[in-house]
MARSE-806139 format. One record per residue (C-alpha): residue in three letters; x, y, z. Coordinates in steps of 0.1 Angstrom, whole numbers, plus 5000, padded with zeros to 4 digits. Example, Ala and Ser with C-alpha at 12.3 -4.5 7.8 and 13.67 -1.06 7.14 Angstrom:
2
ala512349555078 ser513749895071 
This chain:
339
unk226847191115 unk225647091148 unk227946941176 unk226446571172 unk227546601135 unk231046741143 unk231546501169 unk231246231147 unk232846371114 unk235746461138 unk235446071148 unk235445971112 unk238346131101 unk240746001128 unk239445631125 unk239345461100 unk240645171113 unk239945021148 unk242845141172 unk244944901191 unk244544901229 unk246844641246 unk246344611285 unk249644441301 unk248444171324 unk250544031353 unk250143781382 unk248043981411 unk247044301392 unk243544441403 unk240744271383 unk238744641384 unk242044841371 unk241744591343 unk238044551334 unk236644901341 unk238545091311 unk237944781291 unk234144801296 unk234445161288 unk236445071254 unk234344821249 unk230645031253 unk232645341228 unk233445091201 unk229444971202 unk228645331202 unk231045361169 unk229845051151 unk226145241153 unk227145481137 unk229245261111 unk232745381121 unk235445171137 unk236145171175 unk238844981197 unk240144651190 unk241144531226 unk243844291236 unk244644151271 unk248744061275 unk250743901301 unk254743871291 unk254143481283 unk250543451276 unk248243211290 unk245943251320 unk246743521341 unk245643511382 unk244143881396 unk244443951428 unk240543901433 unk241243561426 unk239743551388 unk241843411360 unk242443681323 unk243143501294 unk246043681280 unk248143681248 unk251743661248 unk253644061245 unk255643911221 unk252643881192 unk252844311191 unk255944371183 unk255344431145 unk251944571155 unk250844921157 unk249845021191 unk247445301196 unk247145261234 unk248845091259 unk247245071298 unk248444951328 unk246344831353 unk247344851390 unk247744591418 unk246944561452 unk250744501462 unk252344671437 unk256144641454 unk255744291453 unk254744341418 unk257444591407 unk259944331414 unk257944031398 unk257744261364 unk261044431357 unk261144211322 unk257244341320 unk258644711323 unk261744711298 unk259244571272 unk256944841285 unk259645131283 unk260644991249 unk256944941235 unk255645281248 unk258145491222 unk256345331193 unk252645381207 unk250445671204 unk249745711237 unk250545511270 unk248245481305 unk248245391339 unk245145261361 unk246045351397 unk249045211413 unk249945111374 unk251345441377 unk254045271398 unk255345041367 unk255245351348 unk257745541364 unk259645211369 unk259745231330 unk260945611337 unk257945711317 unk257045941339 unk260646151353 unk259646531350 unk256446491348 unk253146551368 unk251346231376 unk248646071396 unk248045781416 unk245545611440 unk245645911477 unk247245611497 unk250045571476 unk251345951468 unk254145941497 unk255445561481 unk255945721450 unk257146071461 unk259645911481 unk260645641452 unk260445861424 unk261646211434 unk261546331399 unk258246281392 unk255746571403 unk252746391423 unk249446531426 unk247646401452 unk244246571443 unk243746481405 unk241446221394 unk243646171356 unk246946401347 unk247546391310 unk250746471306 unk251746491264 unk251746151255 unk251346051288 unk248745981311 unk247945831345 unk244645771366 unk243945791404 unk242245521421 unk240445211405 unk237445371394 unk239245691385 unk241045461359 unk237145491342 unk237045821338 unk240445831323 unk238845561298 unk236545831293 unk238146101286 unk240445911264 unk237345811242 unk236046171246 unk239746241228 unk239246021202 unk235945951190 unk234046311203 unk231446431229 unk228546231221 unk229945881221 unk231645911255 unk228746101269 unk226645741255 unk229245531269 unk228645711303 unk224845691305 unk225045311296 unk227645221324 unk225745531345 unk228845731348 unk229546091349 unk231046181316 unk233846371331 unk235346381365 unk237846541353 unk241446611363 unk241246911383 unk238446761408 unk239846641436 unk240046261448 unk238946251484 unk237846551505 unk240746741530 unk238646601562 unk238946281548 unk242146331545 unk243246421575 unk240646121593 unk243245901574 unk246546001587 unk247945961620 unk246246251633 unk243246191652 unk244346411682 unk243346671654 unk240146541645 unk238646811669 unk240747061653 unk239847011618 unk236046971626 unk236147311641 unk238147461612 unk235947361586 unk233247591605 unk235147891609 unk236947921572 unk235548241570 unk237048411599 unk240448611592 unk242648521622 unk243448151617 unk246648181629 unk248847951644 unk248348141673 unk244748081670 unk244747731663 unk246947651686 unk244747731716 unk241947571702 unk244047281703 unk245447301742 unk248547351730 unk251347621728 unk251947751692 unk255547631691 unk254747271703 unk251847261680 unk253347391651 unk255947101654 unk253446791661 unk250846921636 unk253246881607 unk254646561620 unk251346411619 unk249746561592 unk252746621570 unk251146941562 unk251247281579 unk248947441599 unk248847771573 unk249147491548 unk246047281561 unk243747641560 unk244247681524 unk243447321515 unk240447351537 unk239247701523 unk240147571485 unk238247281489 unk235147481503 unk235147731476 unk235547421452 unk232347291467 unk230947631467 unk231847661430 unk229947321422 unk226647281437 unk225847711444 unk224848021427 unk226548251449 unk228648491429 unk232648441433 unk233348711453 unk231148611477 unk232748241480 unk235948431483 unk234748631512 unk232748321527 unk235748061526 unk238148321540 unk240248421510 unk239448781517 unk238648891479 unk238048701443 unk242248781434 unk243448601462 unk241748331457 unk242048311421 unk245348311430 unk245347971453 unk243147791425 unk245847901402 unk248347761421 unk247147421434 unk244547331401 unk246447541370 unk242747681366 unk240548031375 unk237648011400 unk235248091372 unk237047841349 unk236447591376 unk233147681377 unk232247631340 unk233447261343 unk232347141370 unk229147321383 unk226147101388 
């Protein structure tokens, strides 16, 4: 049996009837958080109906109904929550808003029908800062979860007992999962139809909407430079410019850093973490991990040799940090995401 036929035998025997995705709408939610799973929904239960099996039956749902005003200024037509109660729920998503504080105090009826509903659904989802209502919910309280880069810190702050990964596109978490930034909420959709309907569907749905099939959750959102370009540390900018050429020597020490900087270890150890909220041993191993990611991806050098070249020393070591930061191997990494 080849895959294609598995895929969609697999397919077969876990739908037979459409599955229910409701998409809790709100006043100001992000138009994108909203429509970009729904297209990819949409596109998988086209590719279904081809091959005469059912696909997603989609609703859009707001607490009351009626029209529902995006942030972008477009207006959702919405069904009232209340029409679901008696109906089974494969899927429930939440999409994300622009100001989601404002919104986290405009939907607290919103979230206990959302804590409530999500016990009886398969699965539940979050599209970016939906991840915010989520843990609201207390969906989310010993759990890994992710969320648009900007907004880690807000929800590390408000929700200390959630586990926030600031690097992963989608975290699936059991029953559980949540997306990073608007367009990451797409290739959560994906992966979600990947789940449920096999290989070749999603990889259709991703040529049609010109998509990667998977961006999966161990790739990270935004590179380290980027990162630090963001933050309150352009006194650094320099700094990090000059690191990312010399990952591969040995001594990046404070010490070392320091005087490239101009200043004196103690003093720089201290402002370099206020800034960066990282530090500075902490900012070389995100640096040399992201390099060997990217070596990983787009070369053929052997693993040992990205080891050596990023400034891990040897293959264990660095094994070791991809272990620790992605849950994954080098070589593991290297069979998912190489180009």
């Amino acid at each position: 049996m080849n895959e294609m036929t598995h895929d969609i035998r697999i397919a077969a025997e876990s739908m037979s009837q459409p599955r229910a995705l409701v998409f809790l709408a709100y006043p100001q939610m992000g138009l994108l958080d909203l429509t970009g799973a729904q297209t990819v929904f949409w596109a998988a239960t086209k590719a279904m109906a081809e091959r005469g099996l059912p696909g997603y039956r989609m609703h859009t749902a707001s607490l009351d109904g009626g029209l529902m005003p995006t942030a972008e200024g477009l207006v959702v037509a919405t069904s009232s929550l209340r029409e679901f109660d008696d109906v089974s729920v494969d899927t429930l998503i939440v999409p994300g808003a622009p100001d989601i504080r404002q919104a986290m105090i405009d939907c607290v009826e919103l979230v206990d029908w959302l804590r409530a509903a999500s016990t009886k659904a398969r699965r539940t989802a979050s599209v970016c800062s939906g991840t915010f209502l989520m843990a609201q919910a207390g969906l989310l309280d010993g759990r890994r979860a992710a969320t648009h880069w900007a907004m880690c810190e807000m929800l590390k702050s408000g929700f200390p007992l959630i586990e926030v990964d600031l690097d992963a596109i989608f975290i699936q978490q059991d029953t559980v999962w949540t997306s990073a930034g608007v367009s990451a909420g797409i290739d959560m959709a994906l992966a979600l139809v990947e789940a449920d309907c096999g290989r070749d569907v999603a990889l259709q749905v991703a040529r049609e909407l010109v998509v990667f099939l998977k961006r999966p959750g161990g790739q990270a959102q935004f590179s380290q430079l980027l990162l630090a370009q963001t933050q309150d540390s352009a006194g650094f900018d320099e700094l990090h410019g000059w690191l990312a050429d010399h990952l591969d020597e040995a001594d990046l020490t404070i010490e070392r850093l320091a005087r490239q900087a101009r200043m004196s270890p103690r003093n720089f150890a201290r402002v370099y973490k206020r800034q960066t909220g990282r530090t500075p041993a902490k900012a070389v191993e995100m640096f040399r991990l992201e390099a060997a990611r990217r070596m990983l991806e787009d070369s053929e050098r052997n693993i040992d040799q990205i080891a050596r070249t990023c400034g891990f020393g040897d293959e264990e070591r660095m094994r070791h940090t991809f272990q620790r930061h992605l849950s994954i191997s080098p070589r593991e990494y290297r069979n998912r995401f190489s180009r």
